[in-house]
C-alpha positions as CSV (number, residue, x, y, z in Angstrom):
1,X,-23.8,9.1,1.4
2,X,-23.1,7.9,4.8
3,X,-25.4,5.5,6.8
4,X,-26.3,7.3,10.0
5,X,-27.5,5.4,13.8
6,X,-29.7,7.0,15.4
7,X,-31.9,5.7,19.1
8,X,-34.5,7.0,20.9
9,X,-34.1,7.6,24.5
10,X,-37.3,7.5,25.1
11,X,-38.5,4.4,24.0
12,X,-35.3,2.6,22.5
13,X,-35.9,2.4,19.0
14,X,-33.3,1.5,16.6
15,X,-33.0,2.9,13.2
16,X,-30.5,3.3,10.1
17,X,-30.8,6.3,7.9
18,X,-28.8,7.3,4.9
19,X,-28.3,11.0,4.9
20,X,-26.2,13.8,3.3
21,X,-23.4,14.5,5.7
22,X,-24.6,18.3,5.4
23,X,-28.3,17.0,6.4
24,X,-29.5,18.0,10.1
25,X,-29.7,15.5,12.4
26,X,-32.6,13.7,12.8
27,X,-34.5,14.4,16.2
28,X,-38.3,13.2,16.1
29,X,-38.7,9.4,17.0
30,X,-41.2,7.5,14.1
31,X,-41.7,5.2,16.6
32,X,-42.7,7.2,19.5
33,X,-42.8,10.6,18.2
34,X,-41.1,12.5,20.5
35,X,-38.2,14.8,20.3
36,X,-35.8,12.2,21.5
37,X,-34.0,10.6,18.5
38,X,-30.6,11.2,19.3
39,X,-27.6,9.8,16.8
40,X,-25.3,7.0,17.6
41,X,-21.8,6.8,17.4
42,X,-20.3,3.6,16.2
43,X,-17.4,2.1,15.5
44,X,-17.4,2.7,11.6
45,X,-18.0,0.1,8.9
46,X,-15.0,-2.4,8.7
47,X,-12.5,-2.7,5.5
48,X,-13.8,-5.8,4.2
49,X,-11.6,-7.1,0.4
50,X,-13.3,-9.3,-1.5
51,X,-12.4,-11.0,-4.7
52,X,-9.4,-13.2,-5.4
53,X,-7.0,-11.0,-4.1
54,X,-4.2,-8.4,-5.4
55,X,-0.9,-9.4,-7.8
56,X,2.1,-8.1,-8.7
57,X,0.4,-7.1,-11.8
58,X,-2.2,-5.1,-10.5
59,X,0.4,-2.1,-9.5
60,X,2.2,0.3,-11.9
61,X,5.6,-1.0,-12.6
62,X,8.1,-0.3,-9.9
63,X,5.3,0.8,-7.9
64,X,4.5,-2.6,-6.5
65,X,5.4,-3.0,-2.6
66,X,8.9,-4.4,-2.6
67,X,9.3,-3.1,-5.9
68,X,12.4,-0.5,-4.2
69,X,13.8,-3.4,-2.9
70,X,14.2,-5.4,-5.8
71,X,15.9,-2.5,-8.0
72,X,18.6,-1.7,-5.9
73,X,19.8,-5.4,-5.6
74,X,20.2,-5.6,-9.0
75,X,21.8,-2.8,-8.9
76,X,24.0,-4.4,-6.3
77,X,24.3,-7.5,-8.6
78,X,25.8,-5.5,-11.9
79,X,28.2,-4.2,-9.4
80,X,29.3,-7.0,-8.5
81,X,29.5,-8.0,-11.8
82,X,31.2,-5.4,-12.5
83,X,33.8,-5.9,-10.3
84,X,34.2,-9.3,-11.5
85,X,35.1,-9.0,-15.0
86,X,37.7,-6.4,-13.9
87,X,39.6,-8.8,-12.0
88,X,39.4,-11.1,-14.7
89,X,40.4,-8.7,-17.1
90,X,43.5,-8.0,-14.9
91,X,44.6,-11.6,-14.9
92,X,44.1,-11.7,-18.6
93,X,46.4,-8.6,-19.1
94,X,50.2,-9.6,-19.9
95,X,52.4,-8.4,-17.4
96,X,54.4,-5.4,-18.7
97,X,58.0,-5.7,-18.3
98,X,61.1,-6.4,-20.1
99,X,60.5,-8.2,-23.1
100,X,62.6,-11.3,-24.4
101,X,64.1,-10.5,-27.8
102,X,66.4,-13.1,-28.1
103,X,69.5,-10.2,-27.8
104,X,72.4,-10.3,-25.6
């Protein structure tokens, strides 16, 4: 339940109230007690963390914010890989041509 500003504007009193957000407004003053209680607007609370903070660990895997980031260099990495043992598998490969037999 929301926590709910409300002044007088008759005589400038100050008060918190937690309330439904389907509860009326209130309008009577308990200081005063007029019909002058009109609700504030405020800013909102602020987002306050508290606690040691957040990990890598506290996410689902691959969920994690960088987590995209990380998969597609590796998969950028087994390409390259990739690519790499082909050209070494090339240079390993006999060249195919006539072979020596020893006839003339």
């Amino acid at each position: 339940m929301p926590t709910y500003e409300y002044l007088c504007r008759t005589c400038g009193f100050h008060l918190e109230e937690l309330q439904s957000m389907t509860e009326a407004p209130l309008t009577r003053c308990p200081s005063c007690g007029k019909e002058s209680l009109a609700r504030v607007i405020g800013g909102g609370g602020g987002l306050i963390f508290k606690g040691s903070g957040f990990y890598l660990t506290d996410y689902n895997k691959g969920s994690a914010p960088g987590a995209g980031v990380r998969k597609i260099e590796k998969k950028e990495q087994k390409k390259e890989d990739k690519a790499e043992d082909k050209k070494e598998q090339k240079k390993e490969e006999k060249p195919k041509g006539p072979t020596d037999t020893g006839q003339a």
